[in-house]
Steps between C-alpha positions, in 0.01 A plus 500: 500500500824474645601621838822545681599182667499656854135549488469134416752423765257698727181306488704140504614671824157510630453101466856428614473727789380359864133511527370791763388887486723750338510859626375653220672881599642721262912425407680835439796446296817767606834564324749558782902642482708500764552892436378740254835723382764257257791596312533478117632169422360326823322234524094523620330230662121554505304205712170414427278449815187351542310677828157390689384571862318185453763244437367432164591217331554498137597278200678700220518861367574661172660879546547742244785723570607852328778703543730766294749324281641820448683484878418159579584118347372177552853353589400144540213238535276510805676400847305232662641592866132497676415207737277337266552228267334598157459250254461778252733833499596757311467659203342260291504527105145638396650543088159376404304723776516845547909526449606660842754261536644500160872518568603644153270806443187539319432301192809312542418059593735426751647153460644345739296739774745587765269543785626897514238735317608815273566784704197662328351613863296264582441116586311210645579315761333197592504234830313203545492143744303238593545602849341833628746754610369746768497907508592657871471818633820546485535409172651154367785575194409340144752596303764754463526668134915626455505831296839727370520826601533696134471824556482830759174575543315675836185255540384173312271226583434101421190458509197213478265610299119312461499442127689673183213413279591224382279135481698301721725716681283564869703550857229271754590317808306154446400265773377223290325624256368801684669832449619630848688843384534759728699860440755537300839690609837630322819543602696873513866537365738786468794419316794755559776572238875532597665575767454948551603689785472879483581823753199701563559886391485690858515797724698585859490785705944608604572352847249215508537118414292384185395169408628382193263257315627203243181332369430267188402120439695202505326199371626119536859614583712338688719782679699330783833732512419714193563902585374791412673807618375862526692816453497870580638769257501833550391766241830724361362851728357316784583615869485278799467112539301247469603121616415180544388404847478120668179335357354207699364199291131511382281301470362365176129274509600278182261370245479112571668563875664189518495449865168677579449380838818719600363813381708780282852418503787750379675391201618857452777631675602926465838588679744771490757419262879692575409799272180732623413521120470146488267287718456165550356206280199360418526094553290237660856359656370585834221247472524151265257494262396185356258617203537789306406835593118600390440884587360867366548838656713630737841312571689664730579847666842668529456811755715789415605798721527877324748738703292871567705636238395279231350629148527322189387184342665166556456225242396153664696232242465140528742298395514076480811479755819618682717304333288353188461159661112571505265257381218742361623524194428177403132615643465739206423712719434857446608815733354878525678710638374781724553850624475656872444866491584728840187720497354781762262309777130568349628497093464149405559507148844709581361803256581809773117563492283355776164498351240319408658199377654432836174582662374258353763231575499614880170354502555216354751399771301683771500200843367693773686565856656182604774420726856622377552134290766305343520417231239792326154416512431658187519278216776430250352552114628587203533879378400602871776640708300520840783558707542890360170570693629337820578858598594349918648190374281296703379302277145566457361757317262736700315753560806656674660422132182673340599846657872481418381419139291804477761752667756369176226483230563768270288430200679432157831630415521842280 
């Protein structure tokens, strides 16, 4: 019967090897990326780890490996980058085995082999020496498998499995010629699509300041001095004002942070442009960037200020630049516009009835008595325009906020 030639490798390991006792604990095997959320076309780096509490020493492994070739490709042979020197690496041919490493499909011989299997979804990989490598706590790196990013997708894995019933084809840790496999792990991805960035669709009460939100994902992008600009236009038959006011930067956690012992840094900067329709840009010039930007959710928040004589609805439009010199549109990046509508305090939806519906939202963005606070302690979420129940402006909603509710709550509209 043939066998694969790390599991011959193995037991000549166990002659070759220095006489003495072996810890004989378990050796969990780990895939490991340096974050979860990649952009489509990136490049994913998944490191195989060997783990032990016990220091266990061990002599060669074969892995299988799985993952979706619908959103991910095997880019490129294995990476030896561990600290071990294998005599044996990689994704061996196995044409006359079980055929997870044929590199042109099924049913097709592969001639000469090219040491980079068919992106069919799955594949063997095999280590081996004469000298014993050893698993740590910590974990000691193996090998690093290099995928493509394909496709958008919200959650996929790579994953070791045990077996995928074949005769050869076994994952096992071996320490000579005993088997020493411990758990097997996977490895979590996200892979976000192009660069989106949307307005969300909100309310304000006339003669209080509202927090404009611009959300959306940016994935792999390098943005240094790219600018998006958003702008305020009124309704024909609105009354009043509403304007930009001074936004401060924000902060924005990134994907991949690449300075992490510094905390969040701001590569987002919102000021007040020269019009009041038109504030500020979004750009990471305020803060160099050396990697590009990884993020999804909220990106920023222009504050705007309604006059008490305000009614209407003002459309929120995004556009790529002042001037045109943007870089986003080389980002393909897509932009929603949004509306603000000027509504009664207490009728979130803006439909002149104060019923149920906004009943129901008032509780959803219910805090409790707290101190008057700045910014609002109530949170910022899509479709919910919290600051319409404010009814003191103090920004907590209240009990005290309960009973104005109630005094304006007229039921639905005739």
């Amino acid at each position: 019967m043939r066998i694969p030639l790390v599991g011959a490798l193995a037991a000549l390991a166990t002659v070759a090897s220095p006489a003495g006792p072996y810890a004989r604990a378990a050796v969990d095997l780990e895939l490991r990326t340096e974050r979860q959320t990649f952009g489509v076309g990136s490049v994913v780096d998944v490191g195989l780890y060997a783990v032990s509490d016990e220091g266990t020493v061990f002599s060669g492994l074969d892995v299988l490996i799985t993952w979706d070739p619908a959103v991910l490709e095997l880019g490129e042979p294995v990476i030896d980058n561990g600290p071990h020197d294998w005599f044996i690496f990689g994704f061996l041919s196995d044409e006359q085995l079980d055929r997870l490493n044929a590199d042109c499909g099924e049913d097709v011989f592969c001639d000469p082999y090219t040491g980079l299997p068919f992106n069919d979804g799955d594949a063997m990989f095999q280590a081996g020496s004469l000298s014993s490598a050893t698993a740590t706590a910590e974990g000691v790196l193996v090998a690093t498998f290099r995928f493509n990013a394909l496709a958008e997708t919200p959650l996929t894995e790579v994953a070791i499995v045990e077996t995928l019933g074949g005769q050869y084809a076994v994952t096992r840790v071996l320490q000579g010629v005993t088997k020493v496999t411990g758990n097997l792990g996977s490895a979590s991805i996200t892979i976000l699509g192009a660069a989106a960035l949307s307005v969300w669709d909100l309310s304000a009460a006339a003669g209080r300041t509202q927090a404009v939100v611009v959300s959306g994902t940016v994935s792999d992008r390098l943005t240094f001095g790219v600018e998006i600009v958003a702008e305020l236009v009124a309704r024909p038959g609105n009354t009043g004002t509403v304007t930009f006011t001074e936004a401060p930067p924000v902060d924005i956690l990134q994907v991949g942070d690449p300075w992490p012992v510094m905390g969040a840094f701001t590569p987002f900067d919102t000021d007040l442009s020269s019009s009041p329709d038109r504030n500020g840009s979004i750009d990471d010039s305020g803060s160099w960037v050396p990697i590009p930007l990884t993020f999804s959710g909220p990106l920023t928040v222009f504050p705007v200020v309604t006059s008490a004589d305000a009614q209407g609805v003002w459309d929120v439009r995004l556009s790529t630049s002042y001037d045109d010199s943007s870089f986003w549109e080389e980002l393909d990046t897509t932009l929603r516009d949004g509306t603000l509508i000027i509504v009664e305090l207490g009728d979130g939806n803006g439909d002149a009835a104060i019923d149920m519906f906004d009943f129901s939202e008032f509780q959803l963005c219910f805090t409790g008595a707290l101190d008057p606070i700045e910014p609002p302690a109530y949170a910022l979420t899509p479709g919910l325009s919290c600051g319409v129940y404010d009814f003191d402006d103090d920004g907590d909603i209240d009990d005290y906020d309960y009973a104005a509710f109630q005094d304006v709550a007229l039921g639905p509209a005739p």
